[in-house]
Backbone and ligand atoms as CSV (ligand in chain L), in Angstrom:
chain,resi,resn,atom,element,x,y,z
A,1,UNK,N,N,104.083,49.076,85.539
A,1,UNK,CA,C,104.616,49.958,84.510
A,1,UNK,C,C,104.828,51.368,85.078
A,2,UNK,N,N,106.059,51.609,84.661
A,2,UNK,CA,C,105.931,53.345,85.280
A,2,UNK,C,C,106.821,54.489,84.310
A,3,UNK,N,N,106.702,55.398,84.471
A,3,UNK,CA,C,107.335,56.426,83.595
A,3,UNK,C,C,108.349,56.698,84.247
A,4,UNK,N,N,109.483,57.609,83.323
A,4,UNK,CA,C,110.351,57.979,83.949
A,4,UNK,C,C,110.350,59.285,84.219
A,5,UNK,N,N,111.363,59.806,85.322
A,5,UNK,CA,C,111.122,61.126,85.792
A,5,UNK,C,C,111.479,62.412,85.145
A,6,UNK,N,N,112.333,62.297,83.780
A,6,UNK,CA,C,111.856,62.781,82.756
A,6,UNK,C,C,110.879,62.520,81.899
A,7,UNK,N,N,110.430,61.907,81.918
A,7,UNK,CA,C,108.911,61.674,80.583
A,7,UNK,C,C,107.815,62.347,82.015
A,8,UNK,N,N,108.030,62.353,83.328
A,8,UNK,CA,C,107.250,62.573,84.166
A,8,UNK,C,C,107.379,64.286,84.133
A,9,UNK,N,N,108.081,64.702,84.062
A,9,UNK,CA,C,108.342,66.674,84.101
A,9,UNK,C,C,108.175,66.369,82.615
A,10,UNK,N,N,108.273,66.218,81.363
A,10,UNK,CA,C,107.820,66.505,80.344
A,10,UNK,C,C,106.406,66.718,80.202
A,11,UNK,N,N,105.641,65.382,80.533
A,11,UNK,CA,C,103.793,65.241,80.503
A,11,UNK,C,C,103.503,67.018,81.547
A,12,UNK,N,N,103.978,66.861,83.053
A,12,UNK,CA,C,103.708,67.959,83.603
A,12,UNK,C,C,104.310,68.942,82.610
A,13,UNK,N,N,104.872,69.613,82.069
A,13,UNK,CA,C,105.327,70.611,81.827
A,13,UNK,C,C,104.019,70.982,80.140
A,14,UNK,N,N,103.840,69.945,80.139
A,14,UNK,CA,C,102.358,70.075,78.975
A,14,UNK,C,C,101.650,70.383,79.397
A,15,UNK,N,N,100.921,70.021,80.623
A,15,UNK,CA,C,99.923,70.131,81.007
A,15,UNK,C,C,99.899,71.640,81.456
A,16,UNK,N,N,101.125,72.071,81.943
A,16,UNK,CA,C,101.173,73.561,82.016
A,16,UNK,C,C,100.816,74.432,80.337
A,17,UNK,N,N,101.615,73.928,79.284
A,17,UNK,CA,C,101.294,74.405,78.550
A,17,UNK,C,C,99.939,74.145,77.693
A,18,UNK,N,N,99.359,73.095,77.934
A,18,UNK,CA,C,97.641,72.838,77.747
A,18,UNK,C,C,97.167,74.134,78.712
A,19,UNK,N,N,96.935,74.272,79.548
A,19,UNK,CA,C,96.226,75.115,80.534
A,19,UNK,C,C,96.635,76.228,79.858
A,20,UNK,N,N,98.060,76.768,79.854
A,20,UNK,CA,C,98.326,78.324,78.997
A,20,UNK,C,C,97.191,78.244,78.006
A,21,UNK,N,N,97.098,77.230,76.931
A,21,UNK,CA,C,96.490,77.379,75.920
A,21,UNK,C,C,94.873,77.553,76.018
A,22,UNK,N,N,94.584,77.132,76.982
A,22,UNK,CA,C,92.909,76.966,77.263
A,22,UNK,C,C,93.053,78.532,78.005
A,23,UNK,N,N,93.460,79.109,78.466
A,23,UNK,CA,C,94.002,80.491,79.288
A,23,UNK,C,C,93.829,81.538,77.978
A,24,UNK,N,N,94.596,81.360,77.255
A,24,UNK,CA,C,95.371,82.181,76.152
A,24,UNK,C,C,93.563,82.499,75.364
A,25,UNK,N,N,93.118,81.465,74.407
A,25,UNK,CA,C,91.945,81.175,74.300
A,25,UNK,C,C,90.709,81.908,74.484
A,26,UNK,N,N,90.642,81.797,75.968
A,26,UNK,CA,C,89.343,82.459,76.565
A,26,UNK,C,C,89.701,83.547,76.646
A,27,UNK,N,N,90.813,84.478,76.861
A,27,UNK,CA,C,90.893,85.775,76.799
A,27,UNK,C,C,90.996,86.138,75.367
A,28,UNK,N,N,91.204,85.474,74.342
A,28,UNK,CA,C,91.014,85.320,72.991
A,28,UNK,C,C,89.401,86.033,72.779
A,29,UNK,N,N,88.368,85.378,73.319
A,29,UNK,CA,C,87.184,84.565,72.662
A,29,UNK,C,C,86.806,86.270,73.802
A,30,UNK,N,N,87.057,86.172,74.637
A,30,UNK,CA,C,86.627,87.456,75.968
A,30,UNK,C,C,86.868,88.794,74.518
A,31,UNK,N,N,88.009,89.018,74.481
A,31,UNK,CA,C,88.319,90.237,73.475
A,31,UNK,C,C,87.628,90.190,72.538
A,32,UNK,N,N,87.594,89.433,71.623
A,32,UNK,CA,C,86.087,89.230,70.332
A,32,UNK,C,C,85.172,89.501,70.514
A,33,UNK,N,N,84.474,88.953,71.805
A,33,UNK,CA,C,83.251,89.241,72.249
A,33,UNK,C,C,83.063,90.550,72.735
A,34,UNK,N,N,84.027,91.341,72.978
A,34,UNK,CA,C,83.612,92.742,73.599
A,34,UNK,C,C,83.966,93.743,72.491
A,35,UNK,N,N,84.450,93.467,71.655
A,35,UNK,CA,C,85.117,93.923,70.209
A,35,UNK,C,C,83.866,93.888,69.312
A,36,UNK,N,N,83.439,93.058,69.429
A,36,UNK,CA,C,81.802,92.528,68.136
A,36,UNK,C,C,82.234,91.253,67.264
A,37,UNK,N,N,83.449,90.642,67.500
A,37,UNK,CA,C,83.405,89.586,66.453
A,37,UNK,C,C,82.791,88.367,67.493
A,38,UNK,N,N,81.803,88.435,67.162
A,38,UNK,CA,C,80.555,87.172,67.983
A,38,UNK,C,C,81.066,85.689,67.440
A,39,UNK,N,N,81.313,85.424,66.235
A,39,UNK,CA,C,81.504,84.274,65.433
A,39,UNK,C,C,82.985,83.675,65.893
A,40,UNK,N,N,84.047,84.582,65.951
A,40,UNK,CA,C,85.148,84.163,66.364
A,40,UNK,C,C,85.471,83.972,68.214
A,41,UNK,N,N,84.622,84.646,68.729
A,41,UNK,CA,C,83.965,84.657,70.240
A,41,UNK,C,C,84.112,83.121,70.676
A,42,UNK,N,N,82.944,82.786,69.803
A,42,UNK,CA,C,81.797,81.981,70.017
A,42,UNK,C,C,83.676,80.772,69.973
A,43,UNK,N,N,84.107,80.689,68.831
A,43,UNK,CA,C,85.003,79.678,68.118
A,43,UNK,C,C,86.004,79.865,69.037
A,44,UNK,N,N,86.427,80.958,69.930
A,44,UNK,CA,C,87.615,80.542,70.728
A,44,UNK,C,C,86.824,80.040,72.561
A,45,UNK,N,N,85.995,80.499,72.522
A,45,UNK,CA,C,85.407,79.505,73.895
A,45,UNK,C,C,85.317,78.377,73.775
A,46,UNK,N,N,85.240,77.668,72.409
A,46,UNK,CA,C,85.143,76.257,72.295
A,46,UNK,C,C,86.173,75.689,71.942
A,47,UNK,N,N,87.713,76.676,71.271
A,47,UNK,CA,C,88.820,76.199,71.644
A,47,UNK,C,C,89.385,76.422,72.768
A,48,UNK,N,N,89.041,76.941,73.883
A,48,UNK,CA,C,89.393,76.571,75.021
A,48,UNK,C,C,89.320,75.767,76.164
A,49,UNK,N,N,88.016,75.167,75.362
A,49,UNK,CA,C,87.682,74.243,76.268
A,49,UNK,C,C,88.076,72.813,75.916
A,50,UNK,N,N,88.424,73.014,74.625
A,50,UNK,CA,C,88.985,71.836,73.919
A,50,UNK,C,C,90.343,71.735,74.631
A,51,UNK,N,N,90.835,72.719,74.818
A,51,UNK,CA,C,92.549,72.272,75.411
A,51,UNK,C,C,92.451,72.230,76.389
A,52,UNK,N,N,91.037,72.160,77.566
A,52,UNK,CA,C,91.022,72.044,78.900
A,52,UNK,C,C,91.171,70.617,78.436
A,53,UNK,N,N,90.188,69.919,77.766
A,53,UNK,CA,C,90.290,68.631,77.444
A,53,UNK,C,C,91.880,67.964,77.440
A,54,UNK,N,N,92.380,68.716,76.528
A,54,UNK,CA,C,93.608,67.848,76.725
A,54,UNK,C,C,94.038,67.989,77.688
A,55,UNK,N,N,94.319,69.048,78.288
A,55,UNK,CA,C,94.955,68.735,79.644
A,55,UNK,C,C,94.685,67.853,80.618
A,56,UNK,N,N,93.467,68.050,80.403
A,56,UNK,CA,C,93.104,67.210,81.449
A,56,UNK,C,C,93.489,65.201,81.061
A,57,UNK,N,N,93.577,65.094,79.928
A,57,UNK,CA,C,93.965,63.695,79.064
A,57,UNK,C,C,95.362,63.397,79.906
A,58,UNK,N,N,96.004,64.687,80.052
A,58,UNK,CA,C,97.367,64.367,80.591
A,58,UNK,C,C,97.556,64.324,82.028
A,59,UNK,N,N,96.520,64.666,82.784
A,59,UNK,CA,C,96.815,64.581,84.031
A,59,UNK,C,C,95.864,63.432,84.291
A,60,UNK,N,N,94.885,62.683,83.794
A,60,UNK,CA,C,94.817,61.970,83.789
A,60,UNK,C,C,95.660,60.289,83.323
A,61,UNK,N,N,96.001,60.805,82.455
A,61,UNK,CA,C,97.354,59.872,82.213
A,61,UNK,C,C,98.616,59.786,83.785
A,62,UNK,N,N,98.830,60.918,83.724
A,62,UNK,CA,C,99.915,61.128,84.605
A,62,UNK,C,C,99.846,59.862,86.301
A,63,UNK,N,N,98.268,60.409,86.393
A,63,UNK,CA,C,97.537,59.920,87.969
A,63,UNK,C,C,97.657,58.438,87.361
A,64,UNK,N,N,97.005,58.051,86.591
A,64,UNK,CA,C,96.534,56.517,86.177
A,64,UNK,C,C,98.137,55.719,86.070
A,65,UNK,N,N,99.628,56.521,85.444
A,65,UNK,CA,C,100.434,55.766,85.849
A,65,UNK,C,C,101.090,55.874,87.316
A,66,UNK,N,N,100.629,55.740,88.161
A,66,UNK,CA,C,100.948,56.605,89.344
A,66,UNK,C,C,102.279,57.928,89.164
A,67,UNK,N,N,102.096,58.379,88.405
A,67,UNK,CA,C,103.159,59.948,88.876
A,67,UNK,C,C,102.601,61.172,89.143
A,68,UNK,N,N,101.313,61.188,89.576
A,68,UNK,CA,C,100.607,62.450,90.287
A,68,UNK,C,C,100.895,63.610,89.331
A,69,UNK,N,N,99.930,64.483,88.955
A,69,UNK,CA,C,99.985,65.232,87.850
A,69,UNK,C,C,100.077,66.811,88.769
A,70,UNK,N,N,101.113,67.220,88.485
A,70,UNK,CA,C,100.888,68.772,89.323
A,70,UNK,C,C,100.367,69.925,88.275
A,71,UNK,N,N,98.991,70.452,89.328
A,71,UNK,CA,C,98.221,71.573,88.673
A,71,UNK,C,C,98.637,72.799,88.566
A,72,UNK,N,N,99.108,73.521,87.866
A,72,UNK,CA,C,100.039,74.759,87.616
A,72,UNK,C,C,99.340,76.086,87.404
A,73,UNK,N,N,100.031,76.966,88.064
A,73,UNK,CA,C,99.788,78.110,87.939
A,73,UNK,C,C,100.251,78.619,86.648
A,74,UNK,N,N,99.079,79.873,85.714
A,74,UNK,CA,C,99.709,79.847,84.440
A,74,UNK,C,C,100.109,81.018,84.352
A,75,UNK,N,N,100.838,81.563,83.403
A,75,UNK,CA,C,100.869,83.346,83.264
A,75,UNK,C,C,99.900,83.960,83.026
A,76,UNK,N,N,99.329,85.346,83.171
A,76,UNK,CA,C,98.055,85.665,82.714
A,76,UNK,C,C,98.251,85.946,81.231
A,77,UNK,N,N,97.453,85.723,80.478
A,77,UNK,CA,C,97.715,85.711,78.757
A,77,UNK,C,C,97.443,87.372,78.166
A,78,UNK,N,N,97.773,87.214,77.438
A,78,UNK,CA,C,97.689,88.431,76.874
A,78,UNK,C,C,96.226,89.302,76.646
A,79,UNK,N,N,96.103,90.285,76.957
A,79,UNK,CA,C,93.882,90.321,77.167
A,79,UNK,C,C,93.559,91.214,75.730
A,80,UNK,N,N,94.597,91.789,74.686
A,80,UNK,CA,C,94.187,92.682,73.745
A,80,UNK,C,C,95.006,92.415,72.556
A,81,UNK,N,N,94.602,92.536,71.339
A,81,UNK,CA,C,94.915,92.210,70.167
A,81,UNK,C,C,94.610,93.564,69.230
A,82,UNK,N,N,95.690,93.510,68.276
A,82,UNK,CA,C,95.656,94.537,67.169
A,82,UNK,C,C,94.497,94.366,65.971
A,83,UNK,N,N,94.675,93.280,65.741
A,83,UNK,CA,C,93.639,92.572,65.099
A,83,UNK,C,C,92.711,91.339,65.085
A,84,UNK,N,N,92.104,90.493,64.393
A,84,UNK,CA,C,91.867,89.408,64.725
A,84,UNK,C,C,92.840,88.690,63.507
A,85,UNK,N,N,93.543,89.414,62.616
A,85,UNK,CA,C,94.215,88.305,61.910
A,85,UNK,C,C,95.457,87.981,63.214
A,86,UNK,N,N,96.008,89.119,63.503
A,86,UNK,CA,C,96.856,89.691,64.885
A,86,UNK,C,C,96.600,87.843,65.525
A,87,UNK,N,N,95.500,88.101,66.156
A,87,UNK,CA,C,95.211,87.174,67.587
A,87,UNK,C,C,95.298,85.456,67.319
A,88,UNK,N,N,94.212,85.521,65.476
A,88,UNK,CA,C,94.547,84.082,64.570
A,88,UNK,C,C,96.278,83.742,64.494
A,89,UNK,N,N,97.140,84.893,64.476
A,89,UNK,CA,C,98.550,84.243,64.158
A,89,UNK,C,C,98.906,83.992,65.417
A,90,UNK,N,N,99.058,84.404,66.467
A,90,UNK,CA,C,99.480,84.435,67.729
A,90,UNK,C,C,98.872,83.008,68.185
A,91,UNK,N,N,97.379,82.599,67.886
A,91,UNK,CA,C,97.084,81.263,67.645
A,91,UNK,C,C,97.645,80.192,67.333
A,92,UNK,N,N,98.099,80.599,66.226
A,92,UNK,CA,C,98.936,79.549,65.410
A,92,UNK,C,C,100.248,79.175,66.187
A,93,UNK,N,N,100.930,80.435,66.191
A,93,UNK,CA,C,101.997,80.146,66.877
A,93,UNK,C,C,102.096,79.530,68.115
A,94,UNK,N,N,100.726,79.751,68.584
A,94,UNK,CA,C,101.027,78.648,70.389
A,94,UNK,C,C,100.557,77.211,70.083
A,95,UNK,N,N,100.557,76.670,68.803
A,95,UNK,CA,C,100.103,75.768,68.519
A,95,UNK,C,C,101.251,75.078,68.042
A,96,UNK,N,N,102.053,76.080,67.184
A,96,UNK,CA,C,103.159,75.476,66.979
A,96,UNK,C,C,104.615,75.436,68.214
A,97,UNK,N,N,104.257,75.894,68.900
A,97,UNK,CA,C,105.062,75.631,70.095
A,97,UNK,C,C,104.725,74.446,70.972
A,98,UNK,N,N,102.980,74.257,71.053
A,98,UNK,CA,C,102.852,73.031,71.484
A,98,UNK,C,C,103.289,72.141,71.062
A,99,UNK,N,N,103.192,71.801,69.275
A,99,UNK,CA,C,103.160,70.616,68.290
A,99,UNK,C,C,105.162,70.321,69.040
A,100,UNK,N,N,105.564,71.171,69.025
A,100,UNK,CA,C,107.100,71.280,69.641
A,100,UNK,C,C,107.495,70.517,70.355
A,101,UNK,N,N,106.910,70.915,71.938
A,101,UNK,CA,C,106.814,69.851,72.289
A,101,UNK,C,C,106.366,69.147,72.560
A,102,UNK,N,N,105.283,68.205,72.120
A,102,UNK,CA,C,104.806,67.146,71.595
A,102,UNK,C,C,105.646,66.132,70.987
A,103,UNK,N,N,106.147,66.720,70.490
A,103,UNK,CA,C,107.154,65.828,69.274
A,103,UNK,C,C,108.604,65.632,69.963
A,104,UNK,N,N,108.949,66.596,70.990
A,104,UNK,CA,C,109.780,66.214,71.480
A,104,UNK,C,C,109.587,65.224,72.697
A,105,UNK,N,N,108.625,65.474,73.159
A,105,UNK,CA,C,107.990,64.201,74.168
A,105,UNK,C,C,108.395,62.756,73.406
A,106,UNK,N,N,107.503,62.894,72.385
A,106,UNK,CA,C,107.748,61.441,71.562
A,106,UNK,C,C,108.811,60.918,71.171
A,107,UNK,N,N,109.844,61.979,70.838
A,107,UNK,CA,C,110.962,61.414,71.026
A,107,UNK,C,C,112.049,60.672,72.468
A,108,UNK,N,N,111.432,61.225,73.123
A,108,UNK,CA,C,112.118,60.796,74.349
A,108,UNK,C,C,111.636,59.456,74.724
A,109,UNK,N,N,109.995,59.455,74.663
A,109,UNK,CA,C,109.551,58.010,74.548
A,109,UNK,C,C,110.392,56.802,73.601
A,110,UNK,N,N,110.611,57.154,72.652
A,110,UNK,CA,C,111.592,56.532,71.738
A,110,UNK,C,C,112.854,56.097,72.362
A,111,UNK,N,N,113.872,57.372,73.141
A,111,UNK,CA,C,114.781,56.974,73.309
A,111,UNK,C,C,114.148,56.047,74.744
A,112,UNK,N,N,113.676,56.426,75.086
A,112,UNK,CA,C,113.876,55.426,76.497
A,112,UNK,C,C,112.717,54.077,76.806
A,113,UNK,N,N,111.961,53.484,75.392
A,113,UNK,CA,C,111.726,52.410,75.113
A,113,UNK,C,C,110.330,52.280,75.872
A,114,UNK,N,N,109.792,53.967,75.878
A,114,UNK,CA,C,108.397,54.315,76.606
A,114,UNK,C,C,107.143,53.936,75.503
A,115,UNK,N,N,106.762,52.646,75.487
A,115,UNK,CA,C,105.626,52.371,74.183
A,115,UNK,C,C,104.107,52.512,75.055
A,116,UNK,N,N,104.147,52.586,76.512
A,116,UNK,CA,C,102.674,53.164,77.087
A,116,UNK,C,C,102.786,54.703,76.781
A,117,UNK,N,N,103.306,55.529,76.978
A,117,UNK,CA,C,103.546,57.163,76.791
A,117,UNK,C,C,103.313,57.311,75.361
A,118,UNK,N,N,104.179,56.344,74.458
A,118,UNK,CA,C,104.161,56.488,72.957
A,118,UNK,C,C,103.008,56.317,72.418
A,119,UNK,N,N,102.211,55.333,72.759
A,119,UNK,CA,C,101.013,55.063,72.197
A,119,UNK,C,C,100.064,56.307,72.806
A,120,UNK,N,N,100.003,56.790,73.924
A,120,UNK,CA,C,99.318,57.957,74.536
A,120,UNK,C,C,99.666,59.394,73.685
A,121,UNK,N,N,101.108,59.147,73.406
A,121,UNK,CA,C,100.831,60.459,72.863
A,121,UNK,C,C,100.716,60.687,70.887
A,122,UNK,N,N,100.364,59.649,70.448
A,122,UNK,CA,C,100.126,59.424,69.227
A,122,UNK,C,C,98.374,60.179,69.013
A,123,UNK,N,N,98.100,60.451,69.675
A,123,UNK,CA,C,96.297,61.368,69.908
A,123,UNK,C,C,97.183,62.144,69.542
A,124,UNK,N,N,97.716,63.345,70.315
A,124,UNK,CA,C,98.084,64.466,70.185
A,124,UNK,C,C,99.099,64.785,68.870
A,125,UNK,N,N,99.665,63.606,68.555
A,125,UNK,CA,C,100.416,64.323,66.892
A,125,UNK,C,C,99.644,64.627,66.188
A,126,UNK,N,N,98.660,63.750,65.765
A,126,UNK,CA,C,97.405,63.663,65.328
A,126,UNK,C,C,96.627,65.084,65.402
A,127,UNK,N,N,96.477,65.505,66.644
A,127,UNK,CA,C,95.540,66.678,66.830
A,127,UNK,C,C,96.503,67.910,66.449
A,128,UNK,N,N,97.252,67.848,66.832
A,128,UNK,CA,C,98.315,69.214,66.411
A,128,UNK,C,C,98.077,69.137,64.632
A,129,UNK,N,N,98.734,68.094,64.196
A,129,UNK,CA,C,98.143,68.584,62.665
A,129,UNK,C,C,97.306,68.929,62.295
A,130,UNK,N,N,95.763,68.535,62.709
A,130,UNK,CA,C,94.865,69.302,62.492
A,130,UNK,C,C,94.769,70.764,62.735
A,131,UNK,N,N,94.955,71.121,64.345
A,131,UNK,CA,C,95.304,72.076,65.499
A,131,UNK,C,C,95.983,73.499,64.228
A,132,UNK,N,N,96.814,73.075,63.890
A,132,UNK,CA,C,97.493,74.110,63.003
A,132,UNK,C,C,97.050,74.241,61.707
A,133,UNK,N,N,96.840,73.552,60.968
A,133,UNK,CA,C,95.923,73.743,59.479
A,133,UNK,C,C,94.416,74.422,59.933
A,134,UNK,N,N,93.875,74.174,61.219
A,134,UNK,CA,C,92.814,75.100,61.400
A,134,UNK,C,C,92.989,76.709,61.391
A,135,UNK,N,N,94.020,76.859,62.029
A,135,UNK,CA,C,94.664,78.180,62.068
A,135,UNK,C,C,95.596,78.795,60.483
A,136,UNK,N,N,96.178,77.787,60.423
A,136,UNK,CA,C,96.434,77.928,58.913
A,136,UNK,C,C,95.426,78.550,57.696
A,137,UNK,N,N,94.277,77.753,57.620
A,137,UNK,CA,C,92.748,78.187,56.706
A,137,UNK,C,C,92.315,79.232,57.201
A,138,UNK,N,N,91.868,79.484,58.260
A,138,UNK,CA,C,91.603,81.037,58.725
A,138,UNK,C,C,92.207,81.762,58.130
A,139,UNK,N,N,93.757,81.626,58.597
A,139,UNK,CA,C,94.581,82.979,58.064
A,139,UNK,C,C,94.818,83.497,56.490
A,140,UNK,N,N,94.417,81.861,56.005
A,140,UNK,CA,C,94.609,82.216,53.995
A,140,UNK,C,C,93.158,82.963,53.964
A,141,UNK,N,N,92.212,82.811,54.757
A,141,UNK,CA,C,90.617,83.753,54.495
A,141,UNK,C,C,90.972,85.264,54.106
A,142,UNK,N,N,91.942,85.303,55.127
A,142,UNK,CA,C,92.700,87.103,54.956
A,142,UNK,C,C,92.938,87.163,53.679
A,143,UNK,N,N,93.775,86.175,52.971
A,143,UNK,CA,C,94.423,86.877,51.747
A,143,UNK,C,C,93.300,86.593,50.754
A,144,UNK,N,N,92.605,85.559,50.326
A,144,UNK,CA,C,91.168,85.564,49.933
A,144,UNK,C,C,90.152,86.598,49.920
A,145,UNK,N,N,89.846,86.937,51.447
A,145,UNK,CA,C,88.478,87.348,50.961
A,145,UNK,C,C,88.799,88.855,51.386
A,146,UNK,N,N,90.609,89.470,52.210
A,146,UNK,CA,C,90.675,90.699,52.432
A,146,UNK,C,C,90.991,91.333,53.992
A,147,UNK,N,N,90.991,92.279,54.228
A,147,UNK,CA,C,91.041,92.706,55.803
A,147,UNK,C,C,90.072,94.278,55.761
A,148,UNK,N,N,89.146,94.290,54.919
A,148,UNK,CA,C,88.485,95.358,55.217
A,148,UNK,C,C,87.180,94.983,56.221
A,149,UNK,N,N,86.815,95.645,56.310
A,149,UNK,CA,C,85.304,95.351,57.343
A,149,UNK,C,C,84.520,94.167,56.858
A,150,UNK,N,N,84.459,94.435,55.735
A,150,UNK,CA,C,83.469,93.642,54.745
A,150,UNK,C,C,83.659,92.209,55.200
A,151,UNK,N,N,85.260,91.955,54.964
A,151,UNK,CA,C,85.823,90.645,54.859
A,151,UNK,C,C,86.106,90.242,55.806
A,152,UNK,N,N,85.642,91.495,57.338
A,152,UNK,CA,C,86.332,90.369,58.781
A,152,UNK,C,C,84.764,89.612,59.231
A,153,UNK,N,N,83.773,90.801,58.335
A,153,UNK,CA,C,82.228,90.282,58.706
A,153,UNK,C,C,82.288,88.542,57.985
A,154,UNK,N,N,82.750,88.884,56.779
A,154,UNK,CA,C,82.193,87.438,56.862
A,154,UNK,C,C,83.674,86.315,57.315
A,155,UNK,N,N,84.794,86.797,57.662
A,155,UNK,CA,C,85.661,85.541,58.163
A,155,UNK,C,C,85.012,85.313,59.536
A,156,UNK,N,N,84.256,86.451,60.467
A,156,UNK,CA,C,83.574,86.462,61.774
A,156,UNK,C,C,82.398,84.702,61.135
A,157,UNK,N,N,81.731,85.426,60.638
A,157,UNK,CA,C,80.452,84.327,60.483
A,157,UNK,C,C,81.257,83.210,60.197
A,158,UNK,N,N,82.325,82.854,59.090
A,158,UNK,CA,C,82.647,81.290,59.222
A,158,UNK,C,C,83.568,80.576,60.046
A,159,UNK,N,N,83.701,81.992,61.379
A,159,UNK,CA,C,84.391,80.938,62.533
A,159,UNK,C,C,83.095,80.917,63.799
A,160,UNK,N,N,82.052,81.954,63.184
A,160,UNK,CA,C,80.432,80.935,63.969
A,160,UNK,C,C,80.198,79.870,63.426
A,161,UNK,N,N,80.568,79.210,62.014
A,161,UNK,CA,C,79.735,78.319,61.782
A,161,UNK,C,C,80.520,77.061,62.241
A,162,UNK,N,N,82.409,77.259,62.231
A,162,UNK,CA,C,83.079,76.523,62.497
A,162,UNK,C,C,83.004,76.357,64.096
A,163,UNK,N,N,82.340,76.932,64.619
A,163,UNK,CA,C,82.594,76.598,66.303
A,163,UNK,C,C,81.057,76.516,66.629
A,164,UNK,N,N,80.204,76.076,65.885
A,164,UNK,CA,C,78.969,75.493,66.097
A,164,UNK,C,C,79.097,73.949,65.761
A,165,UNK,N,N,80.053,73.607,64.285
A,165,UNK,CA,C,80.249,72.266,64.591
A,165,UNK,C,C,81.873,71.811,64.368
A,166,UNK,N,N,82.714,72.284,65.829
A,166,UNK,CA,C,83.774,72.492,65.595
A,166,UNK,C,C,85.169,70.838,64.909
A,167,UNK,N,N,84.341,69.720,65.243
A,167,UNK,CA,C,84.803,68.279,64.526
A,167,UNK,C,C,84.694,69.073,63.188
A,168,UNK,N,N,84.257,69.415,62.076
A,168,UNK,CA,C,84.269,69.839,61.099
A,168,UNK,C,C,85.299,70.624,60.474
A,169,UNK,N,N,85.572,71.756,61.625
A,169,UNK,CA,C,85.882,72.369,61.039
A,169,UNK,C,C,87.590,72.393,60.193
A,170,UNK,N,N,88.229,73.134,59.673
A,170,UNK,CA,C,89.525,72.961,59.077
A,170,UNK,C,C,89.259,72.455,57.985
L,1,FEO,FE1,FE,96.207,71.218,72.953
L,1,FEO,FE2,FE,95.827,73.152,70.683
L,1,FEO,O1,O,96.950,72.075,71.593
C-alpha cells in the first residue's frame, strides 16, 4: 500500500503545521506564565504538548507507509500578546486553519480512493471539533463573566482546572 505524492506533501505539510502549533502554544503558555496568568500557563503547556502528539501521529503514519516524514523547521511564533482574550482568539484561529487543512486532506483522500489515509485521518476531524469549541467556551467566558481583573482571575483558574484534567475539558 502506498500514498501518493500528493497526499505525501499534504501529511508533511501538517506536520509542519502541527509543530507551528505545539511552537505557537508554548510561547503562549511562556507569556502567561511571566504575565501571572498561572492557570492559562499551566493549560497552554499541555496544549502544546498535545499537538506534539499529533504530529508526531503523522510522522509516524508517514514512516509506517514508507514515505519518510520530513522534520521542519518552524517560524518563530509570536512571543507577546495584548491580552489573553487577544492570545485565546489567535488560538482559535490556528485551529481553524488547521481544521482547513485537515479537511482538505480528506478530501483528496476521497478523490484519489486513499481509504488507509482516510481512515487515519478521521482522529483528527474528530479532534478539531473538539480543538475549536474548546477555544470557542473560553472566549464566551469573556462575554459572561467580563474582561476586568476580577473576571480574567477567575477565567485564569478555570483554564487551571481545565489543564489539570485536560480530556474534560470543553
Ligand atoms: Fe493539532 Fe490543535 O490541532
Amino acid at each position: 500500500m502506498k500514498i501518493s505524492p500528493k497526499m505525501k506533501k499534504a501529511l508533511n505539510d501538517q506536520v509542519t503545521l502541527e509543530a507551528s502549533a505545539s511552537n505557537s502554544y508554548l510561547a503562549m503558555a511562556s507569556w502567561c506564565e511571566v504575565i501571572g496568568y498561572q492557570g492559562a500557563a499551566d493549560y497552554f503547556y499541555v496544549q502544546s504538548d498535545e499537538e506534539r502528539t499529533h504530529m508526531l501521529k503523522i510522522v509516524h503514519y508517514l514512516n509506517d507507509m514508507g514515505a519518510t516524514a520530513s522534520i521542519p523547521a518552524t517560524k518563530a511564533p509570536l512571543s507577546s500578546y495584548k491580552s489573553l482574550e487577544g492570545l485565546i482568539k489567535t488560538a482559535l484561529k490556528n485551529e481553524q486553519t488547521v481544521t482547513k487543512a485537515i479537511h482538505k486532506m480528506v478530501e483528496i483522500t476521497q478523490k484519489e480512493k486513499d481509504h488507509s489515509t482516510y481512515a487515519f485521518l478521521e482522529w483528527f476531524v474528530n479532534e478539531q471539533v473538539q480543538e475549536e469549541t474548546k477555544f470557542e467556551t473560553i472566549l464566551q467566558k469573556f462575554d459572561l463573566l467580563g474582561r476586568d481583573k476580577l473576571a480574567i482571575h477567575e477565567i485564569d483558574k478555570i483554564l487551571a482546572t481545565d489543564a489539570a484534567s485536560p480530556e474534560t475539558a470543553a
